[in-house]
Backbone as a ProteinNet text record, in pm:
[ID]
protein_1_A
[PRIMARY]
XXXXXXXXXXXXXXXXXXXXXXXXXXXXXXXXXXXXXXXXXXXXXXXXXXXXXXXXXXXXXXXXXXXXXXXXXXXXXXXXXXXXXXXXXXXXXXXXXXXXXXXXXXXXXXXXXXXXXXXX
[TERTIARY]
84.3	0	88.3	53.6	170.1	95.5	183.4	159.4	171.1	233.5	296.9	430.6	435.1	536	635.3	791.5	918.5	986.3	979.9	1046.6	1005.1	1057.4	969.3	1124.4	1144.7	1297.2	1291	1244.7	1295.1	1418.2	1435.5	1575.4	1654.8	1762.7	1880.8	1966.3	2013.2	2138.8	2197.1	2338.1	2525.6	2542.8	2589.7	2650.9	2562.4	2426.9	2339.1	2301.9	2356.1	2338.5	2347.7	2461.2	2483.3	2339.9	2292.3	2165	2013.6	2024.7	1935.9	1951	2051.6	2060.8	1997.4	2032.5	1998.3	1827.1	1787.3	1615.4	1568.5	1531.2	1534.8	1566	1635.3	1669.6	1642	1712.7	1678.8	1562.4	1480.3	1368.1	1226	1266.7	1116.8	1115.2	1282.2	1259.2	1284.3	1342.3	1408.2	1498.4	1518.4	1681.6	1764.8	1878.1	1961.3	1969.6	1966.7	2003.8	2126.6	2201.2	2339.6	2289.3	2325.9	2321.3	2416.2	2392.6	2499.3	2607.1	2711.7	2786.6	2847.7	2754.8	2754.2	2687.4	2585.5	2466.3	2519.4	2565.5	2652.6	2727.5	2802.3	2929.5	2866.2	2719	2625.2	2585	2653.9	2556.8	2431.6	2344.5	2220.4	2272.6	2135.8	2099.8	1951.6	1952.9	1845.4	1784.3	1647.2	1623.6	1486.6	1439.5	1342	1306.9	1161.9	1070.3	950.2	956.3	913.9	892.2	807.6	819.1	812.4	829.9	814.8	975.1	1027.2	1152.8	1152.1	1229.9	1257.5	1399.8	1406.5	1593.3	1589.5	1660.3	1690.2	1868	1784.2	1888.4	1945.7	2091.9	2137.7	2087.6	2089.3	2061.5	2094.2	2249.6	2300.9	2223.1	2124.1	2066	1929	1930.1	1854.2	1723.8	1603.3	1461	1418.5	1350	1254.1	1192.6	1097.1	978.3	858.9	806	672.8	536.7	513.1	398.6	351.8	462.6	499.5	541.2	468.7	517.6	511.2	590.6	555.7	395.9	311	246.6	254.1	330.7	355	262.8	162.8	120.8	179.7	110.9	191.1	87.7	152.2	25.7	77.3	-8.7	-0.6	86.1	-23.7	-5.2	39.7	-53.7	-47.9	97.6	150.4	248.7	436.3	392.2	471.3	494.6	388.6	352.7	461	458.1	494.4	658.8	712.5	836.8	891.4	825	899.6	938.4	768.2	795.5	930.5	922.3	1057.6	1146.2	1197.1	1304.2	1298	1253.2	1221	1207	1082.3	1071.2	854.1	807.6	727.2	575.3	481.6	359.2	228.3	187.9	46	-65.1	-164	-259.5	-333.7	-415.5	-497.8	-616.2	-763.3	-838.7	-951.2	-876.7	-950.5	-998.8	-890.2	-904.1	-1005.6	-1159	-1244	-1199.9	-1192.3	-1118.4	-1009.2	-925.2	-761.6	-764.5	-640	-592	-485.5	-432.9	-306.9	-245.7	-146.5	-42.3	65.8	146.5	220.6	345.6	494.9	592.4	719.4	816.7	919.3	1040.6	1110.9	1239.3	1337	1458.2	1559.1	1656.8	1609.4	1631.8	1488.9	1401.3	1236.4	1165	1184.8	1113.2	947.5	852.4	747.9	720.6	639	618.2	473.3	360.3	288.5	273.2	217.6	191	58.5	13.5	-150.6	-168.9	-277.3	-361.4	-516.4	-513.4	-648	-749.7	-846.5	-973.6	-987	-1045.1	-1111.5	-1238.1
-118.6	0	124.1	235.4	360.2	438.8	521.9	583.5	747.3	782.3	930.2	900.5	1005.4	1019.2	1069.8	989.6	1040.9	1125.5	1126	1270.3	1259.2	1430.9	1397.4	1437.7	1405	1426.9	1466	1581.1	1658.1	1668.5	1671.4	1646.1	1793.6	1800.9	1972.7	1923.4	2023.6	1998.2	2004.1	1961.1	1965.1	2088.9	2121.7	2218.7	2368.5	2266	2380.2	2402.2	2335.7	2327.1	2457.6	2543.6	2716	2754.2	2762.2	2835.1	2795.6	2659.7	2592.6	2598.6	2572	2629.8	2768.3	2847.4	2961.2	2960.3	2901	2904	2853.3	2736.5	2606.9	2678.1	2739.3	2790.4	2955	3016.9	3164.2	3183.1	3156.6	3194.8	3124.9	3009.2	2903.6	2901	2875.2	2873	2756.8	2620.6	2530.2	2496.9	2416.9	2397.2	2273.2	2282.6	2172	2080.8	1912.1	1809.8	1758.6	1672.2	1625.5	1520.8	1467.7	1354.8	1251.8	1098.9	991.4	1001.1	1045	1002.4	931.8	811.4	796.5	826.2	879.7	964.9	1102.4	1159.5	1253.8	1291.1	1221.2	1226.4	1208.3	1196.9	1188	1302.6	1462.4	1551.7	1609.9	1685.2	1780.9	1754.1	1792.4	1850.2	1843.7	1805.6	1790	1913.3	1918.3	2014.8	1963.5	2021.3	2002.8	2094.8	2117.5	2176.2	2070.6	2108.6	1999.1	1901	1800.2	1647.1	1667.9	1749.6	1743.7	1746.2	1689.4	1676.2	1683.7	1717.4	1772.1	1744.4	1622.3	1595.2	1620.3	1672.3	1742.7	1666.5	1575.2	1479	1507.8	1486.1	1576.3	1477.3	1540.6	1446.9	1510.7	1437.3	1540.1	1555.8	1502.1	1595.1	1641.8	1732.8	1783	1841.2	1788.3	1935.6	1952.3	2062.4	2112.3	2056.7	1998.8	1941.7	2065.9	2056.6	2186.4	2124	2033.6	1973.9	1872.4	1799.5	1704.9	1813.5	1813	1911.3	1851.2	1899.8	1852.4	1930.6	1938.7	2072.7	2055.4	2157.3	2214.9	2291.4	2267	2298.4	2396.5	2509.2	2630.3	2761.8	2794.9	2914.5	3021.5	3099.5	3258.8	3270	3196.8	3223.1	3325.2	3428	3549.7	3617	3606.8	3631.9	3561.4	3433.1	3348.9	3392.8	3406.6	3467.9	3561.9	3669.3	3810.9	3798.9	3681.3	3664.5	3594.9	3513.5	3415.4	3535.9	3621.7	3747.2	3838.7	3860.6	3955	3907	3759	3693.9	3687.8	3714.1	3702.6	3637.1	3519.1	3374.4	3400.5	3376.9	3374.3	3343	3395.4	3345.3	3364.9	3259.3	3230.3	3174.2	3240.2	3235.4	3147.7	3020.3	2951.5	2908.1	2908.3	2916.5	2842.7	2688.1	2598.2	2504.7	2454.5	2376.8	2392	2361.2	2433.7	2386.5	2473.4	2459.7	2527.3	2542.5	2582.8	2713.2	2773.1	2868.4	2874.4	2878.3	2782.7	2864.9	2887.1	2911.7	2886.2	2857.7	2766.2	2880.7	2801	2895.1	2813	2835.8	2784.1	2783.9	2656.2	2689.4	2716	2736.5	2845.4	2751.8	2664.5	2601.5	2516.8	2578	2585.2	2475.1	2371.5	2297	2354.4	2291.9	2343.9	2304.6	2406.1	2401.6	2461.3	2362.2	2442.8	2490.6	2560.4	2633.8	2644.4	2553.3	2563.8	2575.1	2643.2	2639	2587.3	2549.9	2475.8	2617.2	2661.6	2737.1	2717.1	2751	2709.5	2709
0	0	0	-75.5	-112.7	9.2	132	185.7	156.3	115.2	48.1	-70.6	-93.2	-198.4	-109.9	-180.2	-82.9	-139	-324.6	-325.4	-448.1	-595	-683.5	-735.6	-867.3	-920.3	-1062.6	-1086.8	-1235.7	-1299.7	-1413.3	-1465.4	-1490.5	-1452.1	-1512.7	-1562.1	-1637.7	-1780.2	-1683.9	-1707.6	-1639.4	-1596	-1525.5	-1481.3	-1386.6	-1373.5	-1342	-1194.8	-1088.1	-946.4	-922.5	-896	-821.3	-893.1	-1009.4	-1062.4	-958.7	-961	-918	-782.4	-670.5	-574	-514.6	-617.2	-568.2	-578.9	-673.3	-705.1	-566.9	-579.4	-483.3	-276.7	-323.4	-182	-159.7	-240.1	-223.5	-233.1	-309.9	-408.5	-322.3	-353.3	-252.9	-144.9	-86	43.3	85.4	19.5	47.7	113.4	179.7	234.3	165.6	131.7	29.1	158.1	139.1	212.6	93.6	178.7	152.3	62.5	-61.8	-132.8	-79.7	-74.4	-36.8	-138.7	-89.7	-186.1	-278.2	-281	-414	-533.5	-480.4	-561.2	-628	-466.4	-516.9	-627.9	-671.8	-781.4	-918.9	-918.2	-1049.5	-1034.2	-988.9	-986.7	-942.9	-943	-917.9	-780.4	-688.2	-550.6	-530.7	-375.1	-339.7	-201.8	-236.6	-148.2	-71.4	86.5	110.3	199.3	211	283.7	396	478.3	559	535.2	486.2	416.4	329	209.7	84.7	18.8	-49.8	-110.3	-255.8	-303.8	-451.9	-487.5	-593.8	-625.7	-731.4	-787.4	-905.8	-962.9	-1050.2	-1141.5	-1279.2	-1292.4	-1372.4	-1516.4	-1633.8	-1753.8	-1849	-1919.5	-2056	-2165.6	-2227.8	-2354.4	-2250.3	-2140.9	-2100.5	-2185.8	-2187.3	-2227	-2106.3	-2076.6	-1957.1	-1949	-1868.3	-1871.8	-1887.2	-1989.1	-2045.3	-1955.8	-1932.6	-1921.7	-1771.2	-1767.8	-1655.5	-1551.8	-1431.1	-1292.1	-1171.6	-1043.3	-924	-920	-805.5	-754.7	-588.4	-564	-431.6	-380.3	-275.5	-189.5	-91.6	-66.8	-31.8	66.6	151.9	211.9	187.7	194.2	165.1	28.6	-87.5	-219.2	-272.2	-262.1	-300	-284	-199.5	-113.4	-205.8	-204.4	-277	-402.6	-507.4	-624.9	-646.7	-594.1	-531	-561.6	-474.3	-425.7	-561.7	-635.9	-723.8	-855.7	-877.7	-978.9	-954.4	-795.4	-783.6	-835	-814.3	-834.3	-1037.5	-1071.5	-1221.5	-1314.6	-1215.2	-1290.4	-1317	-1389.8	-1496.6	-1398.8	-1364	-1255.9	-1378.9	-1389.6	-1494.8	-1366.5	-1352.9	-1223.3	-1330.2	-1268.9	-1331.1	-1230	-1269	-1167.4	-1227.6	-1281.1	-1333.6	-1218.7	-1139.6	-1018.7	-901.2	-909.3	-832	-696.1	-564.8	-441.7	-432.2	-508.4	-504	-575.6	-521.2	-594.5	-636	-748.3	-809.4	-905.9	-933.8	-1041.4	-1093.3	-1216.3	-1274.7	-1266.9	-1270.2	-1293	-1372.4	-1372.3	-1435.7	-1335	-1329.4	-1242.6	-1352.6	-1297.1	-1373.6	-1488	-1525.3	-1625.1	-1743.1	-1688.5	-1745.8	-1721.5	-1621.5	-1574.3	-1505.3	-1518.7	-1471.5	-1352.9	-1282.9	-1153.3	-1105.7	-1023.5	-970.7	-850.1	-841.1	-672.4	-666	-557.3	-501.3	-382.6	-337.6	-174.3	-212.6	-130.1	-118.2	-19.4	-74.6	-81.3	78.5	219.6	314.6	292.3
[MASK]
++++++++++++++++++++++++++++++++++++++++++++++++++++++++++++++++++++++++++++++++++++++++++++++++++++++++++++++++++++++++

């Protein structure tokens, strides 16, 4: 029986960790956890926010994922929104999801990403 999900792992071109670091952490609000080293020496970085984890695996003929996304659950949307625009990454508000309030963004190598709250 699947209890939760343990982590979700989007793919980055070579050489893109300091970029992604800075997203992932400056930007969301993540904190980087240590990879095993043997994992390690294959590149990316992993980050998490209270149980939610995000590994970011390196893959040489890298594409973004356009379509395929985590969606991160998040409070004080509005707020978040705000912070990702400052940082100068892309906020498309979508208000298809009846309950939620949700919007799509791009991490800094164009992987997609959503951001939702759930309505009270």
């Amino acid at each position: 029986m699947l209890t939760a999900f343990d982590h979700v792992l989007p793919a980055a071109p070579p050489g893109s960790e300091d970029e992604l670091r800075g997203y992932y952490v400056d930007v969301l609000g993540m904190t980087e956890i240590p990879k095993p080293p043997a994992l390690a020496a294959r590149g990316g970085c992993w980050f998490r926010a209270g149980s939610v984890q995000l590994h970011l695996g390196i893959e040489r003929d890298f594409r973004p994922a356009k379509k395929a996304h985590p969606g991160l659950r998040v409070t004080g949307i509005e707020a978040y929104a705000h912070r990702i625009v400052t940082a100068g990454a892309p906020v498309t508000w979508d208000d298809n999801l009846p309950g939620h309030r949700r919007f799509y963004s791009e991490d800094p190598v164009g992987n997609r990403l959503e951001f939702l709250a759930p309505l009270s």
